[in-house]
C-alpha positions in Angstrom: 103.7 109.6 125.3 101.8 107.0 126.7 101.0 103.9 123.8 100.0 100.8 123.7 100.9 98.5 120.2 99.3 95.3 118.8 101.1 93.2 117.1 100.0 90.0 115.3 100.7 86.5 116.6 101.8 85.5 112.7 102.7 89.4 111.3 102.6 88.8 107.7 101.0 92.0 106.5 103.1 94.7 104.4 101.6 97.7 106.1 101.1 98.9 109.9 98.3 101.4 111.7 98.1 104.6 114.0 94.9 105.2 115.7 94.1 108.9 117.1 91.5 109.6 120.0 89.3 111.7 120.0 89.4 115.3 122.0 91.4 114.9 125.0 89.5 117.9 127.0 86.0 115.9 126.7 87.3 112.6 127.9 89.0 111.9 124.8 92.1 108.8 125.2 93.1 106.0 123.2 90.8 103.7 125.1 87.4 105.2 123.9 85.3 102.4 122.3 85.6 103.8 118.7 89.0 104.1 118.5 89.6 100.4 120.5 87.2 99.5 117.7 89.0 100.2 114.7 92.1 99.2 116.4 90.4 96.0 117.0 89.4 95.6 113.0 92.9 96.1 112.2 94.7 93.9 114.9 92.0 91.0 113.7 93.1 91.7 110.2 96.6 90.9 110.9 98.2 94.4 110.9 100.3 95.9 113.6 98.9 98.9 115.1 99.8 101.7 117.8 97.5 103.6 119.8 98.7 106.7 122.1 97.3 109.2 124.2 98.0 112.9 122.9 99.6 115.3 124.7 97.8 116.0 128.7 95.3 113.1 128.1 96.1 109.4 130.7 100.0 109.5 131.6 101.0 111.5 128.4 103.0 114.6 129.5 102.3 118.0 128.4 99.4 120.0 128.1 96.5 120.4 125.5 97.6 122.8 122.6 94.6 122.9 120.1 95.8 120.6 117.7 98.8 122.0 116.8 101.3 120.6 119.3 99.1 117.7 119.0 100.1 117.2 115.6 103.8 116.4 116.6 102.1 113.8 118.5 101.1 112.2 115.6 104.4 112.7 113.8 106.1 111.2 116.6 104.0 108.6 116.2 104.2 107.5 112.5 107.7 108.5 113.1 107.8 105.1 115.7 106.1 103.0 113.6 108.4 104.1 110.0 111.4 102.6 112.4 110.1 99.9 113.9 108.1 98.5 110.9 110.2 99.7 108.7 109.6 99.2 104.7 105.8 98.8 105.2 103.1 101.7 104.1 101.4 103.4 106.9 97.5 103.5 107.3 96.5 106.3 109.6 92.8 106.0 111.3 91.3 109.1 113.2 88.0 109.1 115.4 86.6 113.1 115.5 89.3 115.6 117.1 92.0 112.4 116.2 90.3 113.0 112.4 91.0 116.5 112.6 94.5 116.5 114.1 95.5 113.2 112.4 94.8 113.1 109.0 96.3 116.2 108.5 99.5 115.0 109.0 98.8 111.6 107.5 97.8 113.5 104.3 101.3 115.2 104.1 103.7 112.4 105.4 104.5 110.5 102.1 105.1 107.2 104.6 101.1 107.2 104.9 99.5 105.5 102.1 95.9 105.7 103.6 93.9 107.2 105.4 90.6 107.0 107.7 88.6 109.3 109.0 85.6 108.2 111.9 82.9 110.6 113.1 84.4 113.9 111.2 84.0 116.7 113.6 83.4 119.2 110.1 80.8 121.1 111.4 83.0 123.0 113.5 86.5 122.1 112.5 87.7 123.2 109.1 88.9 120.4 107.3 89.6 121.8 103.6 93.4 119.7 103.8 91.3 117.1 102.9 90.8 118.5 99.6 94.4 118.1 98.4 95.1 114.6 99.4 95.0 112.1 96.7 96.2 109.2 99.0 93.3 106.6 99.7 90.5 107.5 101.8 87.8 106.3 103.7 85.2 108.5 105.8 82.6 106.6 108.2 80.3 108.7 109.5 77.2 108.3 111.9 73.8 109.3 109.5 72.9 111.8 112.9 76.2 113.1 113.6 75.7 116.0 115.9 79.3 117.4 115.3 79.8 116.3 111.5 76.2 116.6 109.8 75.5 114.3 106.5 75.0 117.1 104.2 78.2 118.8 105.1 80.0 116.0 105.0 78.5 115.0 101.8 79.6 118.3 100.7 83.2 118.0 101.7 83.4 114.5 100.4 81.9 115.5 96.7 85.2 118.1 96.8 87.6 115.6 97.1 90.1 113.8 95.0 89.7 110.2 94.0 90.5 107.4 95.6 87.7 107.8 98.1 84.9 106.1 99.8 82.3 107.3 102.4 79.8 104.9 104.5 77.5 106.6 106.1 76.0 104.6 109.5 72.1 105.1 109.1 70.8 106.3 112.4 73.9 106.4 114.1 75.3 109.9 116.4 78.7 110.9 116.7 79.9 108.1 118.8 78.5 105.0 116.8 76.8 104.1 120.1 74.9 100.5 119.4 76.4 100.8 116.0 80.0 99.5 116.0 79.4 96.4 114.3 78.5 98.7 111.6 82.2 100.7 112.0 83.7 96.9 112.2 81.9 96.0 108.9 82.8 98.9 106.9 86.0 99.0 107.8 87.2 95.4 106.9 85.3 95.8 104.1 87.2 98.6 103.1 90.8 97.5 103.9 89.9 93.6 101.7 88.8 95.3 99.0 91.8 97.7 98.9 94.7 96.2 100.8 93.9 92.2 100.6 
C-alpha cells in the first residue's frame, strides 16, 4: 500500500490517527483536500497520523473490491500504527466511502478509541454498524450533502449510543468545498474538548 505518515517535530501525544479517502473509482486517494484536511488538524495538534491509498487507487496494488477487501486495508493499516506507536489509542477518521469502509473496522478493533466520520455517504450506503459502537464519535457533515442528506443523517445519529457529537456545516455539499475552515474548526474543537 502506498502511505504517507506525519509525525510531530516534539511527539508528545498518547494517541495516533488513520485517515481513509474517499471512493477510489470517483477519484478518490489520500490526497483529496478533505482528507489532507483533517490530516492536517491532527498533524497541527501534535498527533502522528498515516494516510494510504486503498487498494487500485495511486501506486497501491490490487484492484477495487467494494469495500470488503478494502477493509483489510484499513486493518493493515491500524495494524501499522498498533506496532509502530505502540501503547497509544487509535483515532480513526473517514471522509465518505473512507467513512463507510473505515469506521467499520474502527468500531470493532478494540485498539480504536475514536472515531470520525466526514461527509457520510448514508443515503446510499447502509451504515447501521454504527448503531452498536459505543466508542467516541464524531460525525461532520455538509448541511447540503448530496450523498448523506441532513435528515437521514439526523436519523441515524438520534439511533446511536452515547458518546457522540454531530456538526453539521450549514450550506456546505458533500465535499466541504469553501467550507474547510469549518471541518478544521470542528474538528480541533472536538479532539480539545475530548482528548486535551
Amino acid at each position: 500500500m502506498e502511505a504517507l505518515l506525519w509525525t510531530p517535530a516534539h511527539d508528545s501525544a498518547t494517541m495516533a490517527a488513520l485517515v481513509c479517502h474517499p471512493h477510489p473509482l470517483f477519484g478518490g486517494t489520500m490526497h483529496n483536500k478533505v482528507v489532507y484536511q483533517v490530516a492536517k488538524t491532527l498533524h497541527q495538534l501534535n498527533i502522528p497520523v498515516l494516510r494510504f491509498n486503498f487498494r487500485g487507487a495511486g501506486v497501491s496494488e490490487g484492484d477495487h473490491d467494494n469495500g470488503h477487501g478494502e477493509r483489510e486495508d484499513v486493518r493493515a493499516a491500524v495494524d501499522f500504527l498498533a506496532k509502530e506507536f505502540a501503547g497509544r489509542s487509535l483515532l480513526l477518521a473517514g471522509f465518505s466511502f473512507g467513512a463507510h469502509v473505515g469506521l467499520r473496522v474502527g468500531c470493532a478493533d478494540e485498539r480504536v478509541a475514536a472515531v470520525v466520520g466526514l461527509g457520510l455517504p448514508v443515503n446510499q450506503s447502509e451504515m447501521n454498524f454504527l448503531r452498536e459502537c459505543a466508542k467516541q464519535k464524531l460525525f461532520v457533515q455538509g448541511s447540503k450533502d448530496q450523498y448523506g442528506s441532513r435528515e437521514n443523517v439526523e436519523m441515524l445519529f438520534a439511533a446511536l449510543l452515547e458518546p457522540k457529537h454531530l456538526v453539521l456545516v450549514e450550506g456546505a455539499d458533500h465535499f466541504f468545498a469553501g467550507k474547510l475552515h469549518e471541518v478544521d474548526a470542528a474538528l480541533r474543537a472536538w479532539m480539545r474538548e475530548r482528548f486535551f
